[in-house]
Structure formats: structure tokens, C-alpha cells
C-alpha positions as CSV (number, residue, x, y, z in Angstrom):
1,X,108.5,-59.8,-38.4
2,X,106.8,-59.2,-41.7
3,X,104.9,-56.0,-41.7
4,X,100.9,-55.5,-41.2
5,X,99.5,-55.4,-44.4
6,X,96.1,-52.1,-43.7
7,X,93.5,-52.4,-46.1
8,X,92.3,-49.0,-46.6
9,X,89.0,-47.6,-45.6
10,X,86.7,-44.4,-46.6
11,X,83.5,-44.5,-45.8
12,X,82.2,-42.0,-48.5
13,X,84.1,-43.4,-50.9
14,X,81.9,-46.3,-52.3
15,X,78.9,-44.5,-53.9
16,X,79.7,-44.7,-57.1
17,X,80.5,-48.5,-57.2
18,X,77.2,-49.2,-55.4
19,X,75.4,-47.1,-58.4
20,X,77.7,-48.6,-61.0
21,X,76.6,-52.3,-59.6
22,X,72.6,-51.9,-60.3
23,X,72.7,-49.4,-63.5
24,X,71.7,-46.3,-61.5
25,X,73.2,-43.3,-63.3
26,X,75.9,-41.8,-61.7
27,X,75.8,-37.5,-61.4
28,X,78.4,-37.2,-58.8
29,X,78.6,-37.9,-54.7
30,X,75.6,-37.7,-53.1
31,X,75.0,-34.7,-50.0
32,X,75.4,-37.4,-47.2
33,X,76.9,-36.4,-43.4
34,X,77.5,-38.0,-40.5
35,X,75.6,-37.1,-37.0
36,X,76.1,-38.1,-33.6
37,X,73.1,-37.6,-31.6
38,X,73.2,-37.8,-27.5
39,X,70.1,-40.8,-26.2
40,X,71.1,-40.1,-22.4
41,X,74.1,-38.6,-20.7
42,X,77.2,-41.1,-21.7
43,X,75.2,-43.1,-24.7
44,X,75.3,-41.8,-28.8
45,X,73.5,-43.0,-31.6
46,X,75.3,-42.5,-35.3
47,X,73.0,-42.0,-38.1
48,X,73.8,-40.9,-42.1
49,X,71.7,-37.6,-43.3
50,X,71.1,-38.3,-46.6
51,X,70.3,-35.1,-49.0
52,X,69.7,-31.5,-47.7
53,X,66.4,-31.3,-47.4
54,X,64.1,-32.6,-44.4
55,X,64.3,-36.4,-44.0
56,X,61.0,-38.2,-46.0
57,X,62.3,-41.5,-45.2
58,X,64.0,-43.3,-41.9
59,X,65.6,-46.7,-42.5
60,X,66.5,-48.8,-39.3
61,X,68.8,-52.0,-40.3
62,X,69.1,-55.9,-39.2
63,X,70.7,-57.2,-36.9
64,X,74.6,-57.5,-37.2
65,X,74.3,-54.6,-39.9
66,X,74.7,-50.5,-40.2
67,X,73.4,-47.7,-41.8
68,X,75.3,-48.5,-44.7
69,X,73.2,-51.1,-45.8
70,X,70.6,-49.2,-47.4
71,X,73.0,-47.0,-49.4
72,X,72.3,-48.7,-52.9
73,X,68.5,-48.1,-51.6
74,X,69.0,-44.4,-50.5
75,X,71.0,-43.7,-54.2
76,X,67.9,-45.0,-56.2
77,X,65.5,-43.3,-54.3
78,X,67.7,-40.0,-54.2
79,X,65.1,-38.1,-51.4
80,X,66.3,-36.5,-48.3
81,X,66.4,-39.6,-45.9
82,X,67.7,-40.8,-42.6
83,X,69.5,-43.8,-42.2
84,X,70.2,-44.2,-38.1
85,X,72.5,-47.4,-36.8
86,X,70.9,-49.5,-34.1
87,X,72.3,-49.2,-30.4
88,X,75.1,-51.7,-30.3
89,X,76.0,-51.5,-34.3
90,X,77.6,-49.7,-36.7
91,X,78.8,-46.5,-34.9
92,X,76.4,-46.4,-32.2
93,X,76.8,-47.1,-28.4
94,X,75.4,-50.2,-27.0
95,X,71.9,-50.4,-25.7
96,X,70.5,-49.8,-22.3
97,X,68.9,-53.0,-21.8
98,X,70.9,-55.1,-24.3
99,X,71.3,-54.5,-28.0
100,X,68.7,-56.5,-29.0
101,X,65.8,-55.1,-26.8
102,X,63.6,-53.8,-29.1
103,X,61.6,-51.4,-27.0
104,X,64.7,-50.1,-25.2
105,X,65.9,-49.3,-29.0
106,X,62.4,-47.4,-29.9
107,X,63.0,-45.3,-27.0
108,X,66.4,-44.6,-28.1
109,X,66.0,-44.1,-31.6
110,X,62.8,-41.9,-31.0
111,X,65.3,-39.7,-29.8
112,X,67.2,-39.2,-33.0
113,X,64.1,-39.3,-35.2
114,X,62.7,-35.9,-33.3
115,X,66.3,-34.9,-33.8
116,X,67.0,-35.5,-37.2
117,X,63.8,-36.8,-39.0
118,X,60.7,-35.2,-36.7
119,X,58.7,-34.5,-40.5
120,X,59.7,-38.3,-42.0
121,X,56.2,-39.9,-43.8
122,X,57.4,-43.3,-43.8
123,X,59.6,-45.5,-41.4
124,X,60.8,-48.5,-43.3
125,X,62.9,-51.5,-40.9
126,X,64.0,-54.7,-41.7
127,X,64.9,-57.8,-39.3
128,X,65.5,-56.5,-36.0
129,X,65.2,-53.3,-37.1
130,X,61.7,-53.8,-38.7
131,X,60.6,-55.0,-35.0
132,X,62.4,-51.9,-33.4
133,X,60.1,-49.8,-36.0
134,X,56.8,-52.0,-34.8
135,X,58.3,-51.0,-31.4
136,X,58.5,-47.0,-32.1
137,X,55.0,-47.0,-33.3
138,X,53.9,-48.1,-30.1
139,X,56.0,-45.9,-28.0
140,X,55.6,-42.7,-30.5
141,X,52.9,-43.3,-32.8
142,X,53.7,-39.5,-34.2
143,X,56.9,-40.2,-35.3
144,X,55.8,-43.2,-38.3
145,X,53.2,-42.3,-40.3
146,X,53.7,-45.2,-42.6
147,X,55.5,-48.5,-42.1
148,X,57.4,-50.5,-44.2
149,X,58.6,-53.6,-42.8
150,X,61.4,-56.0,-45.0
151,X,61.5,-59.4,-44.3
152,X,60.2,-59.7,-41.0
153,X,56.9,-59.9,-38.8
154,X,56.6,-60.4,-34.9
155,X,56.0,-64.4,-36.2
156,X,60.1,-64.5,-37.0
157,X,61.8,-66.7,-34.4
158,X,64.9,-68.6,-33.3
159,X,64.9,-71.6,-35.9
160,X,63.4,-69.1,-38.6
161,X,66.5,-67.1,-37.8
162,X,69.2,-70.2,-37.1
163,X,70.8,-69.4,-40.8
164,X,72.0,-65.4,-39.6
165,X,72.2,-66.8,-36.0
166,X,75.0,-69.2,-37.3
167,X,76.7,-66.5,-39.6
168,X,76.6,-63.8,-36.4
169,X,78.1,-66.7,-33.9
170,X,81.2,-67.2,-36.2
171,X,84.6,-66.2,-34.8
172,X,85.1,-63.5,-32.7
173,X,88.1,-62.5,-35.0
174,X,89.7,-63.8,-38.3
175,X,93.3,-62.6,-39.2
176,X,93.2,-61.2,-42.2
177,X,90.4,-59.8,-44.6
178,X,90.1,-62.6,-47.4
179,X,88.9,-64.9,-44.2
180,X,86.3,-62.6,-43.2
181,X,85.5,-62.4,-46.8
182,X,85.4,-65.8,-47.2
183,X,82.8,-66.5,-44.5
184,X,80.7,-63.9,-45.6
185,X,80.3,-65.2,-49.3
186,X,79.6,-68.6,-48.0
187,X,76.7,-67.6,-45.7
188,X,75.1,-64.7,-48.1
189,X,75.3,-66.5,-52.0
190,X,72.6,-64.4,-53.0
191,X,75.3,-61.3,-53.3
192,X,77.8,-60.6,-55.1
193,X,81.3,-60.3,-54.3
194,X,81.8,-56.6,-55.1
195,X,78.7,-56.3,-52.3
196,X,80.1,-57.9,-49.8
197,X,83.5,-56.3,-49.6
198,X,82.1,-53.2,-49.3
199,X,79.8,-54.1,-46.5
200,X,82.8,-55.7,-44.8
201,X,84.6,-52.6,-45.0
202,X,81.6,-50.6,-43.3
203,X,81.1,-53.0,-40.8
204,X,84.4,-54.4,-39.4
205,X,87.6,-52.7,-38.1
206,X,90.5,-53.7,-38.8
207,X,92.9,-53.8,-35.2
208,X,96.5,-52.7,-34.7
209,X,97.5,-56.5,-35.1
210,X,95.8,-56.6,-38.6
211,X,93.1,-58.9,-37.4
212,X,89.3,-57.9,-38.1
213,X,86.2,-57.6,-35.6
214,X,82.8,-57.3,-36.4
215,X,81.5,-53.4,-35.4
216,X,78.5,-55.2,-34.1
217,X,80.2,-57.4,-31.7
218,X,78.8,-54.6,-29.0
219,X,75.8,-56.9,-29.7
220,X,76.9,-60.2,-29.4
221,X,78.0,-59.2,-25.4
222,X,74.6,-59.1,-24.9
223,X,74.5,-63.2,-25.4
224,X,70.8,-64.7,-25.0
225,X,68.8,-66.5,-27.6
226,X,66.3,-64.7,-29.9
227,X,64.7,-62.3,-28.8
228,X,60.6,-62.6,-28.6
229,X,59.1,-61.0,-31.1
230,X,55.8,-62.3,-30.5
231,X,53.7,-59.3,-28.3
232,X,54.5,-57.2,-31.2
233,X,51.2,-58.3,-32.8
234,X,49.3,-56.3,-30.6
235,X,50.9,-53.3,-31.8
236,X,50.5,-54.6,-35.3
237,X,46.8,-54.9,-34.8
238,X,46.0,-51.9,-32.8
239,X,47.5,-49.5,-35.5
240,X,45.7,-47.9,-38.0
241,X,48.7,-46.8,-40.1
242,X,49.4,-47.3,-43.9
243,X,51.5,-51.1,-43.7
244,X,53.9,-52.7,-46.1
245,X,55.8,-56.1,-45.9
246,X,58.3,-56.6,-48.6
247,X,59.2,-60.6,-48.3
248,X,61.8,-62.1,-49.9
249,X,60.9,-65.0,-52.1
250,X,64.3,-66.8,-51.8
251,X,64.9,-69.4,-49.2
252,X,67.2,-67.1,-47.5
253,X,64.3,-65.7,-46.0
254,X,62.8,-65.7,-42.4
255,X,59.2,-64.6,-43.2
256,X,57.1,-67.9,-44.0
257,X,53.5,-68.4,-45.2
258,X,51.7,-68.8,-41.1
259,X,53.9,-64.9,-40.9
260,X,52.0,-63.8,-43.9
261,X,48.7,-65.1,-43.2
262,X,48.8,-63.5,-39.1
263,X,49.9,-60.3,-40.8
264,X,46.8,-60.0,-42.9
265,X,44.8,-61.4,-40.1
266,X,45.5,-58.8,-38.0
267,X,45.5,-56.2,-40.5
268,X,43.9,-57.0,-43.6
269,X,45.0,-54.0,-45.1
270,X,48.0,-54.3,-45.0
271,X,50.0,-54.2,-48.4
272,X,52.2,-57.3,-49.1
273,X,54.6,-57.8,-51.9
274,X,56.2,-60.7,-52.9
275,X,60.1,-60.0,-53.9
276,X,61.0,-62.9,-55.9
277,X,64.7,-62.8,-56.7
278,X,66.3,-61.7,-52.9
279,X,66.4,-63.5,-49.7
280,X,66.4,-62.0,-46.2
281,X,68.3,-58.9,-47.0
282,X,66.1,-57.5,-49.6
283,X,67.9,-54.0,-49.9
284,X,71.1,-56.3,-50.7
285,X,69.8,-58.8,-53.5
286,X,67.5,-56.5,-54.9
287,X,67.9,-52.5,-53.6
288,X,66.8,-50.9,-57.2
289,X,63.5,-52.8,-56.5
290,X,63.1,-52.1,-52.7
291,X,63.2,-48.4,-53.5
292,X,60.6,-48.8,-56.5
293,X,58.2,-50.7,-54.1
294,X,58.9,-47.6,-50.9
295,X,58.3,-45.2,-53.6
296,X,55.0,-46.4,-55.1
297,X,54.0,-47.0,-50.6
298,X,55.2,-43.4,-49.8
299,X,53.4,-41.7,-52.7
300,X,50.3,-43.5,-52.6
């Protein structure tokens, strides 16, 4: 029996090749911690403490992602941010009503944001998280005093989605890491190689057998189509606060003209920028120019 080959995994260990990647200049390891912090009496959420200062920014990721998404994002910015991982992803317990309830994950992640972040001037989500962040504003207006959503408005639906819906209903498992790998180049072309490895290594585990499983497949238990997205408008156009959509320009994304025009509908003032060269996953395909734009929002 020929013996398990362990690919090896540390998850601070990456920073440098993520600056290295877009040209930021590398002064060392960045200040960043790991926190557990209790929703209910048998339920966590995991969130990365970026810096040492108190938290400016909270970043709430997609769907089938972590905290670790935004790290290229977090090292250009270099501020004292929060980066929190969903219910049912990364290194968080499941939800209470399902991963993917977005409410249910507001009330939850409110909880770590008065924890961790109660001071933050702008919440920035993308994909589910983005609606989880729409969400918060209605259930604790105090807690986002600016919003930033990437790639996603309450308008995003099942066949807008179908693309990450296909790449999130793959195999359960895959036996060795250059499958996984495989299947995630092919459904992300956008990003390079070096990206996705280290994305793989922050969001799958690799099992005594040597097999991989996604860290998110908490979520998939869940099952059900996509969630609706669509009462969210009425939050949307009830709010008064300072609102940014970042949509990717690529076909990779899920945000379409009809989402753009309902967004300024409902809230003409809202700030929309065009990102021409990424897809969906905006902090992936272009993470130097995500934090450019959430600077230029959070200091205007």
C-alpha cells in the first residue's frame, strides 16, 4: 500500500506570495490573528483581525469562499480590518436556518461585528455575502455606515448564478489535489494558477485517506435552489447610507444591465463602478484595484 502523499498547509504562510503576485511591496508579515467568537450557546463564527488597531473595514465573502479571499485586498489596503467567514464556510459553524439564509447570517454576524468591529466605517460584501451585508443593514443599521457591495444586487438569481452553482455542485470529494486543482482552473480562467492553489489550500481539507473536501460543504447540506434575493430591494431603497457596487465587466459576472439600472432606481445615489478586467470575484482578478476603489469610497 503506497503511502499518503500530505500536502502541507499554513495558513499564515502565504502573504508574501499574494503581495509578490500584484507588485505590492513586501515589508514583512502582516499583524493578522485568528478569533473565535460564540453566536449562541453551541455555534462559532471564525473571523481574521487584520492589523492592531480598531477594525475600519468588515469584508463578508461569497458563497463557497472564506475570509481568506480578501487577503491580497486587506495587504493593499494595509488598515486595521475584519475579515469574518460566513456560517457554514471557512472555519465557522453552520447556520441556524441554513447557510445560505441571509437574514439568519446578519443576525449572526452582527454578533461578531459588536465583537470585533463595533467602530468599522464601511462594510464591503460580495455574492452572498454582499446580500448578508444588505441584510445587516436592515437588522442593525448602526453597525454599516457605508456599503460596498462586489458583484451582486438583490436582482442576482438562479440562471445568473448557474456558472458558480455548477462549480459548487461538483464532486463531493476528488482524491488527490491536482484534481481539485484541475476543476478549479477550468471553472475560474480569469485567475491564475498561483491564485488558485492558495485558495484551495485555505478552503479544502485534506482527510486521513488523502482525499480533499471542500470547507464549505457545511453549505451544500443545506441543498435548495438559490436563494431569493429579491425583498432585499426594500432595504436597498429605504437606506440612506453611502452605496457602492463594484461590477465586474467580464462575462464571469452575475450583475447585468436590468441589476444596474434597479440599483440606481432605487437609489440614485448610489456610486457604481465599472471593473473592466475581473469577473464575479473582483477581489481575485483584480484585488490591487478593489482596494483603490474602497479606499477612494471610505475616504470620501
Amino acid at each position: 500500500m503506497s503511502e499518503i502523499e500530505r500536502v502541507p498547509y499554513a495558513e499564515f504562510s502565504y502573504f508574501e506570495d499574494n503581495a509578490t503576485e500584484v507588485g505590492i511591496a513586501w515589508n514583512g508579515p502582516p499583524k493578522v490573528r485568528r478569533v473565535d467568537v460564540p453566536v449562541d450557546s453551541d455555534r462559532s463564527l471564525s473571523a481574521l483581525v487584520w492589523g492592531t488597531g480598531s477594525p475600519e473595514i468588515v469584508f463578508l465573502h461569497g458563497g463557497a469562499q472564506n475570509a481568506h479571499t480578501w487577503d491580497t485586498v486587506a495587504l493593499a489596503l494595509n488598515r486595521p480590518l475584519v475579515a469574518i467567514d460566513l456560517p457554514g464556510h471557512g472555519h465557522s459553524d453552520g447556520g441556524k436556518n441554513g447557510s445560505l439564509n441571509v437574514f439568519a447570517n446578519a443576525e449572526d454576524i452582527a454578533i461578531v461585528i459588536r465583537e470585533l468591529a463595533p467602530d468599522a466605517q464601511l462594510t464591503v460584501g460580495m455574492s452572498l455575502g454582499g446580500m448578508t451585508s444588505v441584510a445587516l443593514a436592515g437588522h442593525a443599521p448602526e453597525l454599516v455606515q457605508r456599503l460596498a457591495l462586489v458583484d451582486v444586487t438583490p436582482g442576482v438569481d438562479g440562471p445568473k448564478a448557474q456558472q458558480i452553482a455548477n462549480f459548487i455542485n461538483g464532486p463531493e470529494s476528488f482524491p488527490n489535489f491536482d484534481e481539485l486543482l484541475a476543476r478549479t482552473i477550468e471553472f475560474n480562467p480569469t485567475r491564475t494558477e498561483s491564485s488558485l492553489r492558495r485558495g484551495i489550500l485555505h478552503n479544502a481539507l485534506q482527510l486521513d485517506d488523502g482525499s480533499w473536501v471542500w470547507r464549505y460543504r457545511r453549505m451544500l447540506e443545506t441543498g435548495g435552489e438559490h436563494p431569493d434575493f429579491s425583498s432585499l430591494w426594500e432595504i436597498i431603497g429605504e437606506s440612506s447610507i453611502p452605496l457602492l457596487l463594484a461590477r465586474g465587466m467580464l462575462p464571469q459576472s452575475v450583475v447585468d444591465d436590468a441589476d444596474e439600472a434597479e440599483l440606481s432606481k432605487r437609489r440614485p445615489d448610489a456610486q457604481i463602478i465599472h471593473v473592466e478586467q475581473a469577473g464575479h470575484s473582483i477581489q481575485g482578478d483584480q484585488p490591487v484595484e478593489l482596494a483603490r476603489i474602497l479606499e477612494q469610497f471610505l475616504d470620501a
